[in-house]
KEKE-3310 file (N, C-alpha, C; in steps of 0.2 Angstrom, whole numbers, plus 5000, padded with zeros to 4 digits):
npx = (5143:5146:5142:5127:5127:5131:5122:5111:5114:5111:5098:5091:5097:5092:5077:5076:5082:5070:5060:5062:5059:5045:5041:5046:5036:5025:5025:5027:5018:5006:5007:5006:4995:4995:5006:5007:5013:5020:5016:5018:5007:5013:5022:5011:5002:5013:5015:5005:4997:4994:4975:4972:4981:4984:4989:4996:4992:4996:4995:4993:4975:4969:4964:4947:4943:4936:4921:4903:4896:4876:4874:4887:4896:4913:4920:4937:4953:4971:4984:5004:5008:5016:5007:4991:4978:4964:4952:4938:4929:4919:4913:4915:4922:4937:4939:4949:4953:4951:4950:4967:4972:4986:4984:4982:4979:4971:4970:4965:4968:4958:4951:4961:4953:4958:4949:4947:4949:4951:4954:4966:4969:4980:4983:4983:4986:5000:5004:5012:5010:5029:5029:5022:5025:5039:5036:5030:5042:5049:5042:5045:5038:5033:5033:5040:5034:5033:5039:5024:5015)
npy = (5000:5002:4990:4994:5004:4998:4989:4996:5004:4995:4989:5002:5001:4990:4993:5004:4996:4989:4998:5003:4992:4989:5000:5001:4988:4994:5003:4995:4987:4996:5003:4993:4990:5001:5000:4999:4988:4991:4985:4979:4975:4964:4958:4954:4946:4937:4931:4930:4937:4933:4932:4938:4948:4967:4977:4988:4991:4997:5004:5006:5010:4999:5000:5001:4994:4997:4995:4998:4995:4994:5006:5010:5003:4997:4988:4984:4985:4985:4989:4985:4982:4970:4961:4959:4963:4961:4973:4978:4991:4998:5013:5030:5037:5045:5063:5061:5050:5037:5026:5021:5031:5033:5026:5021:5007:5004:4986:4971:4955:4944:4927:4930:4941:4959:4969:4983:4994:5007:5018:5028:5044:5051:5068:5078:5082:5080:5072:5053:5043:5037:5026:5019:5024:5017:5005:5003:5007:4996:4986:4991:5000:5013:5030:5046:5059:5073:5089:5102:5092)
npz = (5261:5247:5240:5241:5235:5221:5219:5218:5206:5197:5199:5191:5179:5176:5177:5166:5156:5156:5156:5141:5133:5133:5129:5117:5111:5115:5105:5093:5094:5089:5080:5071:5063:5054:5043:5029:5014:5000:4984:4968:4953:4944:4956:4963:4956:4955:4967:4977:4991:5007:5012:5025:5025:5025:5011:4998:4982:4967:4951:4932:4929:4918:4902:4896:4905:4917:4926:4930:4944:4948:4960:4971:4970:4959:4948:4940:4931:4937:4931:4928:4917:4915:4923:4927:4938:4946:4951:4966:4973:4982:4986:4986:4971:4967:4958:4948:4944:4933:4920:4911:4919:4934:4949:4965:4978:4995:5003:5003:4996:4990:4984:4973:4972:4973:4985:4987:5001:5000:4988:4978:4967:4955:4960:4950:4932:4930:4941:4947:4957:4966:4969:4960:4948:4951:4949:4935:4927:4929:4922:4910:4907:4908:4902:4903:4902:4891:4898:4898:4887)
capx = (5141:5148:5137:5121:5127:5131:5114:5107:5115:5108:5092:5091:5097:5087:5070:5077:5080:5063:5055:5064:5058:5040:5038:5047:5034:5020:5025:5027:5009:5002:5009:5006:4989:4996:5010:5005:5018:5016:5015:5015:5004:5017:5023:5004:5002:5018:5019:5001:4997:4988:4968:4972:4987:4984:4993:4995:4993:4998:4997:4989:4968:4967:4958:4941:4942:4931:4913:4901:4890:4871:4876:4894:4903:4915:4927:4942:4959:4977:4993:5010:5012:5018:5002:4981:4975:4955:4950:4934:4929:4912:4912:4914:4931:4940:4938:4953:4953:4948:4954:4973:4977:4988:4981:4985:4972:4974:4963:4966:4966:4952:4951:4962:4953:4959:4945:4949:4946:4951:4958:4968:4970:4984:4978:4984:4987:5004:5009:5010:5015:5033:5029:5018:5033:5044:5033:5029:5046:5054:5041:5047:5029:5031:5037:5041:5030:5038:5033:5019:5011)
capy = (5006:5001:4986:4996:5010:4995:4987:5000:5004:4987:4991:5008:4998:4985:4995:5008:4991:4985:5003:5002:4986:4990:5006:4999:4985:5000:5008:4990:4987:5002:5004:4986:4992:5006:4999:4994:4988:4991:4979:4981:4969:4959:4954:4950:4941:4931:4929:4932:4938:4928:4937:4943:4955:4973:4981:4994:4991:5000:5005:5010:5007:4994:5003:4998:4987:4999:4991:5001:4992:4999:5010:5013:4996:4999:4982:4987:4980:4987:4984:4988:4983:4963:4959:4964:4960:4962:4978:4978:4995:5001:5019:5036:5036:5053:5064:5061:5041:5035:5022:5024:5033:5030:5024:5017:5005:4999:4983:4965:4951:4939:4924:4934:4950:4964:4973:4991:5000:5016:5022:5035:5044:5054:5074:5081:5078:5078:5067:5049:5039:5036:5019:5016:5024:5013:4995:5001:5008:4991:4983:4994:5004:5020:5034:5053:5064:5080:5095:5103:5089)
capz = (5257:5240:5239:5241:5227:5215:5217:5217:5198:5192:5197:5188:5174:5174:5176:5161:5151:5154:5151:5134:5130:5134:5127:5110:5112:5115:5098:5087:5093:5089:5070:5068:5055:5051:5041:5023:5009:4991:4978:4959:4951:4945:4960:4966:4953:4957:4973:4983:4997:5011:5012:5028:5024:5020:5005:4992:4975:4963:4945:4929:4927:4912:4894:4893:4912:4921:4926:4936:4946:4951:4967:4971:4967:4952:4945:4936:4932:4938:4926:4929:4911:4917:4924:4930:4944:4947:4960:4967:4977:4984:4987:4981:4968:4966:4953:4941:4942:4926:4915:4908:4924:4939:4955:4972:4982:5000:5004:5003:4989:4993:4979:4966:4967:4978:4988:4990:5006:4998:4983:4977:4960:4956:4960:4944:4926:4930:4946:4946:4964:4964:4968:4955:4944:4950:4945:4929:4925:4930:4919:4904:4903:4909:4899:4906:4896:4890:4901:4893:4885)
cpx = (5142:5145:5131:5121:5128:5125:5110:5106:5111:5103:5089:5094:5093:5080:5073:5076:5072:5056:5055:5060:5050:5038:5040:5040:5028:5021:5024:5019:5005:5004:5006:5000:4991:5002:5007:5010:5016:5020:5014:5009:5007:5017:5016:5002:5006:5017:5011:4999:4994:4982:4967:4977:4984:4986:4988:4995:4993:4998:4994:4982:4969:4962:4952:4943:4937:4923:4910:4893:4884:4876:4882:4898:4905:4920:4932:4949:4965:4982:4997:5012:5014:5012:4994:4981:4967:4956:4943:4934:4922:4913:4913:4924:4932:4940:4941:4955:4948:4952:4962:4978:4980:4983:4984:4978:4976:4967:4968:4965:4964:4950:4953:4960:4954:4953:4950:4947:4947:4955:4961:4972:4975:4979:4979:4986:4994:5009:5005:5013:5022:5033:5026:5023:5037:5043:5033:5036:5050:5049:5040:5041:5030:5038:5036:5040:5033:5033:5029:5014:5007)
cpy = (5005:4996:4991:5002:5005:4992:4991:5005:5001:4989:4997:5006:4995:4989:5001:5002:4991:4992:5002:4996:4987:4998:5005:4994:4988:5000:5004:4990:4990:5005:4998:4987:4997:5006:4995:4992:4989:4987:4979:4974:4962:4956:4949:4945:4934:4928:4931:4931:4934:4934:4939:4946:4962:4975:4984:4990:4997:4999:5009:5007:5005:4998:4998:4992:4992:4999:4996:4998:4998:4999:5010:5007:4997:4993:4985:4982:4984:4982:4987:4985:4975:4960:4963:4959:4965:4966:4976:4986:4998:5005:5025:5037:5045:5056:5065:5052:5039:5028:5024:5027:5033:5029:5020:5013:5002:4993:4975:4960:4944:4934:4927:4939:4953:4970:4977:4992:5007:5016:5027:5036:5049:5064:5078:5079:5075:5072:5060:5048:5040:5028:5014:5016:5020:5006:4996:5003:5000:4985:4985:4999:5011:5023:5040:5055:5069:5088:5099:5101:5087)
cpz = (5250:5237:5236:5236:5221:5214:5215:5206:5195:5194:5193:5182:5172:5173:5170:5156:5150:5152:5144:5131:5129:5131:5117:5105:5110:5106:5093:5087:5090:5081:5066:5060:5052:5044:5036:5017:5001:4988:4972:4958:4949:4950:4965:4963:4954:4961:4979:4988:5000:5013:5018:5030:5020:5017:5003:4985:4971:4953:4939:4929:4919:4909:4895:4899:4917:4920:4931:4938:4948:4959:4965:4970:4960:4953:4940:4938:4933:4935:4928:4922:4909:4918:4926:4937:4945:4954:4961:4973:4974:4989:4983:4979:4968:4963:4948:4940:4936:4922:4910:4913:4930:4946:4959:4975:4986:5001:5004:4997:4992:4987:4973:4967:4973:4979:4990:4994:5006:4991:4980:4970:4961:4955:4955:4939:4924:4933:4947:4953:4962:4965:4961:4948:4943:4947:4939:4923:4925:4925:4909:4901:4904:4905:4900:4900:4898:4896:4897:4887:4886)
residu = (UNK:UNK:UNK:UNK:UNK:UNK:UNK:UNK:UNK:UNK:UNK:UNK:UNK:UNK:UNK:UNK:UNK:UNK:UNK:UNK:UNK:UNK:UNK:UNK:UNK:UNK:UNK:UNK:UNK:UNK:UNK:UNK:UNK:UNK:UNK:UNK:UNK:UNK:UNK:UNK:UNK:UNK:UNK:UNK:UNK:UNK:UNK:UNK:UNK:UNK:UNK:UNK:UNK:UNK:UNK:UNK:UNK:UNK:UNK:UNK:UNK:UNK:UNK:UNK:UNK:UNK:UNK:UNK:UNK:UNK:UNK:UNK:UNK:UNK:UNK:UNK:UNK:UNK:UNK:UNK:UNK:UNK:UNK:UNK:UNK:UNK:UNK:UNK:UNK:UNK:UNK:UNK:UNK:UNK:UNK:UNK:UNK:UNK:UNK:UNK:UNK:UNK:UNK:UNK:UNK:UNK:UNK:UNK:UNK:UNK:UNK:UNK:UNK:UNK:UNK:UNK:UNK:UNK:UNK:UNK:UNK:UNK:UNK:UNK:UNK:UNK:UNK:UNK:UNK:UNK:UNK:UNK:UNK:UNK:UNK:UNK:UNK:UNK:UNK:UNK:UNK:UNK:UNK:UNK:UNK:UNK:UNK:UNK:UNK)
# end
């Protein structure tokens, strides 16, 4: 009888283990695209990615680097202050993206220039990413504007 209650332990063990295992398994797969890392410029510059890694980029739109192609293609350069890196994005931008202003892009860098699958501009004149903050801050660029400036 004490046999048949201890195996019987271990297999309610072992099938718990192997749920855990498979359900942990479930959850990595299934974030796997979901999970994008951000990247200031600098570091892309440094250190680039392989062209099939998604990231974020991050920083400000370079003075006088926005091109707008006929239709929806626009080229432009993101700086964190250290370096640019050439965006390329074909579709409709958001309507506080401009040159000077913070931005984030998810997409890939395919020969040097990171194609954007989306972009996003900050939604007021006040807020900027914190990620973005933090590349340009670490590249001595960013200065906290006085409130009501």
């Amino acid at each position: 009888m004490r046999g048949l209650k201890k195996q019987r332990r271990i297999q309610i063990v072992m099938l718990a283990t192997l749920a855990l295992v498979l359900s942990a398994s479930l959850i990595g797969y299934a974030m796997r695209d979901g999970i994008n890392f951000f990247r200031p410029p600098s570091e892309v510059a440094e250190n680039p990615p392989p062209p099939d890694e998604v990231f974020r980029i991050g920083g400000l739109v370079a003075e006088g680097s926005l091109v707008r192609d006929a239709g929806e293609t626009i080229h432009f350069l993101v700086t964190d202050g250290g370096a640019e890196v050439p965006v390329t994005y074909t579709g409709i931008l958001p309507d506080l993206f401009g040159e000077g202003q913070g931005m984030v892009g998810t997409g890939r860098l395919v020969n040097g220039v990171f194609e954007a699958t989306e972009i996003l501009a900050r939604h007021d004149e006040e807020y900027m990413p914190a990620e973005v903050i933090d590349a340009l801050e670490a590249q001595g660029v960013y200065r906290e504007s006085a409130p009501g400036t």
